[in-house]
DRENLUMMAR-291738 format. One line per 4 residues: number of its first residue (from 1); their letters; for each residue x, y, z of N, C-alpha, C. Coordinates in steps of 0.1 Angstrom, whole numbers. Atoms other than C-alpha are relative to their C-alpha. Example, Ala and Ser with C-alpha at 12.3 -4.5 7.8 and 13.67 -1.06 7.14 Angstrom:
2
1) as) 9,-12,0,123,-45,78,9,12,0 ~ -9,-11,0,137,-11,71,-8,11,8
//
This chain:
284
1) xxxx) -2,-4,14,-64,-22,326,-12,8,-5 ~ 18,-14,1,-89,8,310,6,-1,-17 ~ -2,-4,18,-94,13,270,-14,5,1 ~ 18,-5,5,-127,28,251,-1,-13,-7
5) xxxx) 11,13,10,-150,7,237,-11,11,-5 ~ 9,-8,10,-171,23,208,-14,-9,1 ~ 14,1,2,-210,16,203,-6,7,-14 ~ 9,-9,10,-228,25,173,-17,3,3
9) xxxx) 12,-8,-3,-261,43,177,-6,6,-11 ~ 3,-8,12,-279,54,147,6,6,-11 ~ -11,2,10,-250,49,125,11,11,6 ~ -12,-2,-9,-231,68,152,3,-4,9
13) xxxx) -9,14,-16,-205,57,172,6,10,12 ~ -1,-4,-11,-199,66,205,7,-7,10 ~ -11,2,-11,-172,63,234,-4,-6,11 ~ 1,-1,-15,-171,50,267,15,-5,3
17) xxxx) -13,6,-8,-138,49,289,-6,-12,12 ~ 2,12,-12,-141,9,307,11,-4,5 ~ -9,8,-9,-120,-8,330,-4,-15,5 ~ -2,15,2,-110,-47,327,0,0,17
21) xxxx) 0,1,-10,-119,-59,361,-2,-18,4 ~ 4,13,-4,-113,-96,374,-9,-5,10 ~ 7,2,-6,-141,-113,390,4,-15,4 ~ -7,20,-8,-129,-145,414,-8,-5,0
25) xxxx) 8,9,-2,-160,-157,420,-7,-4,-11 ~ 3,8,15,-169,-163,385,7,-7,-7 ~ -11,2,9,-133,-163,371,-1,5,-12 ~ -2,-9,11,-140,-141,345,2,12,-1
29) xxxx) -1,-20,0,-132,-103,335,-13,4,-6 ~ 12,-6,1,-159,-80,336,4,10,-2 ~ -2,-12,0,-159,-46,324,-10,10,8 ~ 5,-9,-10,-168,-15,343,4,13,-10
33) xxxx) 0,-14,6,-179,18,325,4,8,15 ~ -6,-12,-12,-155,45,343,-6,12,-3 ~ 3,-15,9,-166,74,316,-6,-3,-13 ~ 5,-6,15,-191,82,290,0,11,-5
37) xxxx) -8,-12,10,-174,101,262,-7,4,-7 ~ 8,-9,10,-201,111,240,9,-4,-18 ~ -6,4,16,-195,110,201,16,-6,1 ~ -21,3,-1,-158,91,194,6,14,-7
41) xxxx) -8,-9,12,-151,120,162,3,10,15 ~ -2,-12,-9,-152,145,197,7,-1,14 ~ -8,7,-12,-131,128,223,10,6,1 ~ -11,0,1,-101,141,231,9,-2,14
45) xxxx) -3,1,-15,-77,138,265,-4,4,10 ~ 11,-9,-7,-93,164,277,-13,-7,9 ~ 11,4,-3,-125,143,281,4,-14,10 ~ -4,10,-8,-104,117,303,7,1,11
49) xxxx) -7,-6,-13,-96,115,341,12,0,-4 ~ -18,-7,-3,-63,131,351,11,-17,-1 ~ -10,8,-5,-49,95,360,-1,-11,-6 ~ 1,4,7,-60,77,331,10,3,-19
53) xxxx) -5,-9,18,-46,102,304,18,-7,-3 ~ -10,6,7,-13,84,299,4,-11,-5 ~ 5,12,4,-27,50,297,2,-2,-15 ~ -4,4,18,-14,35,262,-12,1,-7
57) xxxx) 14,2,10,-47,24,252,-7,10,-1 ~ 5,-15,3,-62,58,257,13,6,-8 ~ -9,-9,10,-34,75,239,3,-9,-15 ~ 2,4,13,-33,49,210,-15,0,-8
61) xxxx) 16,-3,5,-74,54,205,-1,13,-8 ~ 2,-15,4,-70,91,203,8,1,-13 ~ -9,-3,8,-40,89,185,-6,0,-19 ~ 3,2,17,-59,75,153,-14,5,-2
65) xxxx) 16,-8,3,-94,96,156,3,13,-10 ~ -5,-10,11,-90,116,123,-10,15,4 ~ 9,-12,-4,-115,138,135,7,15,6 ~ -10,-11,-4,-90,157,157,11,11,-8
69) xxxx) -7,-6,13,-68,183,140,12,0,3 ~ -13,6,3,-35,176,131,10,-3,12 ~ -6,-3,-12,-17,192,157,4,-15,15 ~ 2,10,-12,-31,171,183,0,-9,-3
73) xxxx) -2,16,3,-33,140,167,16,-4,2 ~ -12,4,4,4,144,161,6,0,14 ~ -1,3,-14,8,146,199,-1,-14,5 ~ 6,11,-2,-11,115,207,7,-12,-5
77) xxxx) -9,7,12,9,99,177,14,-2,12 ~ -7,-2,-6,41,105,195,1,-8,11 ~ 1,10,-9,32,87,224,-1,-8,-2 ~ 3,11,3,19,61,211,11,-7,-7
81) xxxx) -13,3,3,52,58,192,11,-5,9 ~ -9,7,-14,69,57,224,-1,-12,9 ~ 3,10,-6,50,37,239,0,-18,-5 ~ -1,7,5,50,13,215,19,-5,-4
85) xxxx) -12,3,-2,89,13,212,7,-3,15 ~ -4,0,-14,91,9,249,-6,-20,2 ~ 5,12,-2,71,-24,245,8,-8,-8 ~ -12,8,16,91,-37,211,11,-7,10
89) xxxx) -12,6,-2,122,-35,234,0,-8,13 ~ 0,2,-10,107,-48,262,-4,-15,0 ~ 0,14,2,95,-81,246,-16,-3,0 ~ 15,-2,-6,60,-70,256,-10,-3,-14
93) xxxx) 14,6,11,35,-88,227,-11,2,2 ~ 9,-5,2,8,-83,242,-6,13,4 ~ 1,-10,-1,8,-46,249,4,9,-10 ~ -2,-6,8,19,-41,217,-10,-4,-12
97) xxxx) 12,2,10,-11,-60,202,-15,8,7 ~ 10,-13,-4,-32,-36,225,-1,10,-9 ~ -3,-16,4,-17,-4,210,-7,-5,-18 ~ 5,0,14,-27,-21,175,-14,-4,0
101) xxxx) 14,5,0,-63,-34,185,-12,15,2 ~ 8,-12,-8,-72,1,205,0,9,-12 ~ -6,-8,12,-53,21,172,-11,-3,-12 ~ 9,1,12,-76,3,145,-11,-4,3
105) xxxx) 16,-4,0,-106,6,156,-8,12,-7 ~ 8,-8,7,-113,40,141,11,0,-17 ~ -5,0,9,-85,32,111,7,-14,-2 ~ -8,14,11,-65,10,86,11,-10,7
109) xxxx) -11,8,-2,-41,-19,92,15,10,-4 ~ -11,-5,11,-18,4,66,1,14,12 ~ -5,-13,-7,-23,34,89,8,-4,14 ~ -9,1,-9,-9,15,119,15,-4,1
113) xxxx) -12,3,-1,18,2,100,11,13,-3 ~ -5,-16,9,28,37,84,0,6,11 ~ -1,-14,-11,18,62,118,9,-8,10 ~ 3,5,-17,25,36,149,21,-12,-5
117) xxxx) -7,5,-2,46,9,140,16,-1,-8 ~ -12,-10,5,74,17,116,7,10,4 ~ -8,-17,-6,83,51,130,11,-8,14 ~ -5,7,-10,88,29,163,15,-9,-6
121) xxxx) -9,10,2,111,1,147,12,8,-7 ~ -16,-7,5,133,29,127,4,6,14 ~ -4,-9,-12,135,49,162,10,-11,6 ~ -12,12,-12,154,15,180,11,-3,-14
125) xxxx) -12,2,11,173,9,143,8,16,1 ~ -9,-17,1,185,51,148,11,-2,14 ~ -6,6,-7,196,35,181,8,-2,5 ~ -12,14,1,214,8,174,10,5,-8
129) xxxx) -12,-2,5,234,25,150,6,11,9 ~ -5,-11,-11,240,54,172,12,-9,14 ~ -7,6,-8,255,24,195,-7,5,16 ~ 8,-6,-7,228,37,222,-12,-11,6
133) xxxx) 10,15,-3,210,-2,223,12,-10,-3 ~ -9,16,2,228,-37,227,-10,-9,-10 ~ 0,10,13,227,-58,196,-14,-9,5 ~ 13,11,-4,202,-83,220,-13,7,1
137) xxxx) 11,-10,-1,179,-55,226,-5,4,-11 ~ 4,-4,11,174,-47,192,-4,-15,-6 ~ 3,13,6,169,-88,184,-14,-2,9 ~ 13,1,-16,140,-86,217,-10,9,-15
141) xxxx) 13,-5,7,120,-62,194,-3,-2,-11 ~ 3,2,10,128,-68,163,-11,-16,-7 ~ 6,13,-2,114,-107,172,-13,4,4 ~ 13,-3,0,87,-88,184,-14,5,-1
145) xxxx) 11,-8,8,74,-71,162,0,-9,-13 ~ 1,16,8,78,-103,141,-15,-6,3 ~ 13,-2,-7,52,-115,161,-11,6,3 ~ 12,-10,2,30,-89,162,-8,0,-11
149) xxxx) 3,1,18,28,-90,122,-6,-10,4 ~ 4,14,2,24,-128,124,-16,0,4 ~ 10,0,-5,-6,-121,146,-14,8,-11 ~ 10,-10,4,-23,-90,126,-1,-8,-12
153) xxxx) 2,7,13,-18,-114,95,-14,-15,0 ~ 7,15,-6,-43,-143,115,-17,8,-4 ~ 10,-9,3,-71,-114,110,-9,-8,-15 ~ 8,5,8,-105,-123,87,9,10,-15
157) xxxx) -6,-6,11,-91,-115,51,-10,4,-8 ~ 17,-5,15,-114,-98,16,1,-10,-3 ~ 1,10,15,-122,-119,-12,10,1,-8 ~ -13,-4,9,-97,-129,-32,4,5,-13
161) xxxx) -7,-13,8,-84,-105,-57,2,-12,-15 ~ -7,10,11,-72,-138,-84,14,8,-4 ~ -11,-6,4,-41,-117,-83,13,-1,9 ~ -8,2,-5,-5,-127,-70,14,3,-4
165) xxxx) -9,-11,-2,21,-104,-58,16,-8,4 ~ -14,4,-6,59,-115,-52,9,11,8 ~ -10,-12,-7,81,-99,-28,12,-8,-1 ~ -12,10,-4,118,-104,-27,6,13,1
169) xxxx) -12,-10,-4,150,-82,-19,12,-3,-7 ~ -11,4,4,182,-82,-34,8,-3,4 ~ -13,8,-6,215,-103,-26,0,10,9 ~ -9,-7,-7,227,-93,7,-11,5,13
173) xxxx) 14,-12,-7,194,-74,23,-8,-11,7 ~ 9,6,-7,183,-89,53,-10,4,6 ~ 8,-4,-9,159,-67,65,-12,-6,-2 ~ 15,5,7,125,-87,65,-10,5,4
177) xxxx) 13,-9,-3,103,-67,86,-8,8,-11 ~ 10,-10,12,92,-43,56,-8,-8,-8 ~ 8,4,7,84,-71,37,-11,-7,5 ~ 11,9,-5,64,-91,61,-10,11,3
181) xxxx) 9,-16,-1,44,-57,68,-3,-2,-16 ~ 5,3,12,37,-59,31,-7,-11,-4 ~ 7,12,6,27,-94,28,-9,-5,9 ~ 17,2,-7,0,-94,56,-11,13,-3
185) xxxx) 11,-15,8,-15,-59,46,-6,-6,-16 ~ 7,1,14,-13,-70,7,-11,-13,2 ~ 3,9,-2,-27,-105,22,-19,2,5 ~ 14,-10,-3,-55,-89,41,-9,4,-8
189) xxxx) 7,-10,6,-68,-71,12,-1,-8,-13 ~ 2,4,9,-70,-100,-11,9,-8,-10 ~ -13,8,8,-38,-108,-27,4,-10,2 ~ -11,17,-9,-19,-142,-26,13,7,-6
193) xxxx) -15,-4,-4,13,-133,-16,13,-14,-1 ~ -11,9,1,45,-150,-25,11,10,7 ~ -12,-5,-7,72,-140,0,13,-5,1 ~ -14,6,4,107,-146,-9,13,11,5
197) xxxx) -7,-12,-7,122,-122,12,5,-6,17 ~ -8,-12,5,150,-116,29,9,-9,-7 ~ -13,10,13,180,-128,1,-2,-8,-1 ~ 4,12,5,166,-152,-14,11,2,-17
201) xxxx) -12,-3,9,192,-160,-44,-7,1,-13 ~ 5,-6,11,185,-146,-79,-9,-10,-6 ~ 2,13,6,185,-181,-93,-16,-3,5 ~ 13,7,-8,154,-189,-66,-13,11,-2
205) xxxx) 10,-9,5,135,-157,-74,-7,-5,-15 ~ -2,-2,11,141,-163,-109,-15,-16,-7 ~ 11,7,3,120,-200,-108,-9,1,5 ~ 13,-1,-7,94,-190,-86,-10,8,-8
209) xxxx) 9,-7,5,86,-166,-109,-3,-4,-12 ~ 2,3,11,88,-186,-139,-11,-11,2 ~ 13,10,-7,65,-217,-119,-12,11,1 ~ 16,-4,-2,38,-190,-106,-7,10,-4
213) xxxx) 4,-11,4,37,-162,-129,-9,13,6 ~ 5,-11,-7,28,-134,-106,-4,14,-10 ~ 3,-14,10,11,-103,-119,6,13,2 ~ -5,-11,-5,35,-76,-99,13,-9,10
217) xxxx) -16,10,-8,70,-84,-86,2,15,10 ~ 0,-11,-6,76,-59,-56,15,-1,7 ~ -14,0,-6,115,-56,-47,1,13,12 ~ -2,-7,-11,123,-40,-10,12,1,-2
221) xxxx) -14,6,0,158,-26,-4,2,15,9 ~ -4,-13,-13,166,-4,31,13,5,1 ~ -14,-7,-2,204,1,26,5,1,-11 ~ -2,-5,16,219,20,0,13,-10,-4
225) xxxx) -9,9,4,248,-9,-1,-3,-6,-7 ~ 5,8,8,225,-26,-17,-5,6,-10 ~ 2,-8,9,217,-4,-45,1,-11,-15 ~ -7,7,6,240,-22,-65,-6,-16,-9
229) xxxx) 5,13,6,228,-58,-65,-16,4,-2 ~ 13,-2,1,191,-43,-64,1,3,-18 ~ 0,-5,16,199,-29,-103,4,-12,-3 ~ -3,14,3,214,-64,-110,-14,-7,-2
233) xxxx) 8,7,-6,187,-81,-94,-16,3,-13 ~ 6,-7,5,161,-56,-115,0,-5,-14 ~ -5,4,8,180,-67,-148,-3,-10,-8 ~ 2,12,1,175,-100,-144,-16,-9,-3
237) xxxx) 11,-1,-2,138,-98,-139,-8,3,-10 ~ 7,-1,9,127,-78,-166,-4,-10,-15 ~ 1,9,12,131,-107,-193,-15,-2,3 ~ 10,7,0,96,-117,-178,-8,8,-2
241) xxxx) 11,-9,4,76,-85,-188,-10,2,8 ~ 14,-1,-12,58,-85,-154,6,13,7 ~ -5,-10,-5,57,-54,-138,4,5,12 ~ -9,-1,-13,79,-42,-109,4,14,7
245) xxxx) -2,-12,-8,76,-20,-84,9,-2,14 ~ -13,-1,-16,107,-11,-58,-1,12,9 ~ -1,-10,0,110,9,-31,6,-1,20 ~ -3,1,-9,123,14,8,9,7,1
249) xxxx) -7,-12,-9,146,39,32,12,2,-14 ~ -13,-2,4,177,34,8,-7,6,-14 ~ 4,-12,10,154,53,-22,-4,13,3 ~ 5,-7,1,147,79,-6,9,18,-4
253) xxxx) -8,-10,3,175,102,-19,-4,0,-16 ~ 6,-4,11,156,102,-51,5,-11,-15 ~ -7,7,10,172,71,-71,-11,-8,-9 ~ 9,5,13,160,57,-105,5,-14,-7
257) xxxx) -3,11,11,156,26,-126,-6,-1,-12 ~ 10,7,12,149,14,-158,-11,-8,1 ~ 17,9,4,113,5,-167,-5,-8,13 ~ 9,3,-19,103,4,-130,-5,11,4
261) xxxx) 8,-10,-8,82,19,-108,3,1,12 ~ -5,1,-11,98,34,-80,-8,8,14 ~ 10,-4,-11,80,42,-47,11,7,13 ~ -8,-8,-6,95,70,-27,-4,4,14
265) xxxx) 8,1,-12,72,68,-1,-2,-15,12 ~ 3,10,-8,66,42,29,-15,-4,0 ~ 14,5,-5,29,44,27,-7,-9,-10 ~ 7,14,5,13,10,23,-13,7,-9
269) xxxx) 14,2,7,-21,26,14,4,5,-18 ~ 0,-4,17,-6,44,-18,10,-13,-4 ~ -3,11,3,15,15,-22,-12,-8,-7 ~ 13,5,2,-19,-4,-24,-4,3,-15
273) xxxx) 6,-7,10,-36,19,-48,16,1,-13 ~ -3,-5,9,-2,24,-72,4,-18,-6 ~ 4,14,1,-3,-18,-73,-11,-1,-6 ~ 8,-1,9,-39,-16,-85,-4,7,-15
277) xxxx) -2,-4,9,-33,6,-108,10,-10,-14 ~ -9,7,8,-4,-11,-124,-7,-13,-8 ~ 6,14,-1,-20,-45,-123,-14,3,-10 ~ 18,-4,16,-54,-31,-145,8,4,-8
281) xxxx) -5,1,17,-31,-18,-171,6,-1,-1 ~ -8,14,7,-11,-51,-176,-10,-5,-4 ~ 14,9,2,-48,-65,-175,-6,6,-13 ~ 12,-7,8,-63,-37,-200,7,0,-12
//
């Protein structure tokens, strides 16, 4: 097994390509420098033997070095996509907690869930509807990238924020992955998360939120079948004056609600930031 391992040096960081090597007569793994890369911002495949270069963990390292320019990142990206949906359906947990340990090293939790691991999980849901994956094969990844979450959620967390976020979905909407990607990222970064996701019934939203007065209600909803009970659902909610942000695949044809804030985008980090915002002026 080969990955880079970074060094900082004078508040630079710097590369080496090593190789995981078991040692019997100790019983431990030792690493073995194969290649010193020089600065990480200047790494690119290029700078890695021929028979290394398709190695996951080298291709998910590069993939997230912003340094590189677009092009080629979006190269690196791509694989790493693949690769990572090759593991999803393979059951493979811990090669897909590789691709996320080697990936954020030089970036965000939010950038692996936005570049790396989403892209992957709609790619096997494009699929499955396509009729191109068996129903089990699509429960193999989707379990485990369940999993995967659960793990990146075990991570040291900030300080806590005194501020608490509700997620739920509307009647019907079982997708839970998006929200559990939301509730270890917002978790991570401070928030106490209330997750009531997926269909959880109006009635049960309705006292959770009247018991723990959350400062931001965040409704997910990936099929436009659900549209419907999501405006219901929305309706029902406003009586509490707390503010409510929705958003997921089934908005992205540009749909609107009353006195919400709708998010047209997948990315957690502006997600993040349009949560902070909201949350200071209820506060101010």
């Amino acid at each position: 097994m080969v990955f880079l391992r970074s060094k900082i040096v004078k508040n630079e960081s710097y590369s080496y390509l090593v190789k995981s090597k078991w040692n019997s007569k100790k019983k431990t793994s030792e690493q073995q420098t194969i290649k010193y890369l020089g600065k990480t911002s200047d790494v690119t495949l290029e700078n890695i033997p021929d028979e290394y270069r398709n190695d996951p963990s080298v291709l998910s390292f590069l993939s997230s070095n912003r340094q590189l320019d677009t092009k080629k990142r979006e190269k690196y990206l791509t694989k790493t996509r693949q690769n990572m949906r090759k593991f999803l359906l393979a059951g493979d947990l811990k090669n897909t907690m590789s691709i996320y340990t080697d990936f954020t090293k030089q970036t965000s939790v939010a950038s692996f869930y936005d570049n790396v691991l989403r892209p992957a999980m709609y790619q096997i849901g494009e699929l499955w509807d396509a009729k191109k994956l068996d129903v089990g094969d699509e429960h193999i990844a989707s379990n485990t990238a369940m999993h995967l979450i659960e793990k990146i959620g075990t991570k040291p967390k900030a300080k806590s924020k005194g501020k608490t976020i509700l997620i739920c979905t509307p009647d019907g909407e079982y997708h839970a992955i998006p929200c559990f990607m939301m509730e270890t990222y917002l978790s991570l970064n401070g928030y106490d998360v209330i997750n009531l996701a997926p269909s959880a019934p109006s009635k049960s939203i309705i006292s959770h939120i009247s018991e723990k007065k959350p400062d931001l209600i965040l409704i997910s909803v990936t099929l436009k079948d659900h549209l419907r009970s999501c405006d219901i659902l929305i309706k029902n909610l406003q009586k509490f004056k707390i503010p409510i942000v929705i958003g997921g695949q089934a908005l992205q044809d540009g749909n609107s609600f009353h006195d919400v804030t709708v998010m047209d985008t997948s990315s957690l980090s502006e997600l993040s930031r349009t949560i902070q915002g909201m949350i200071k002026k209820k506060d101010s």
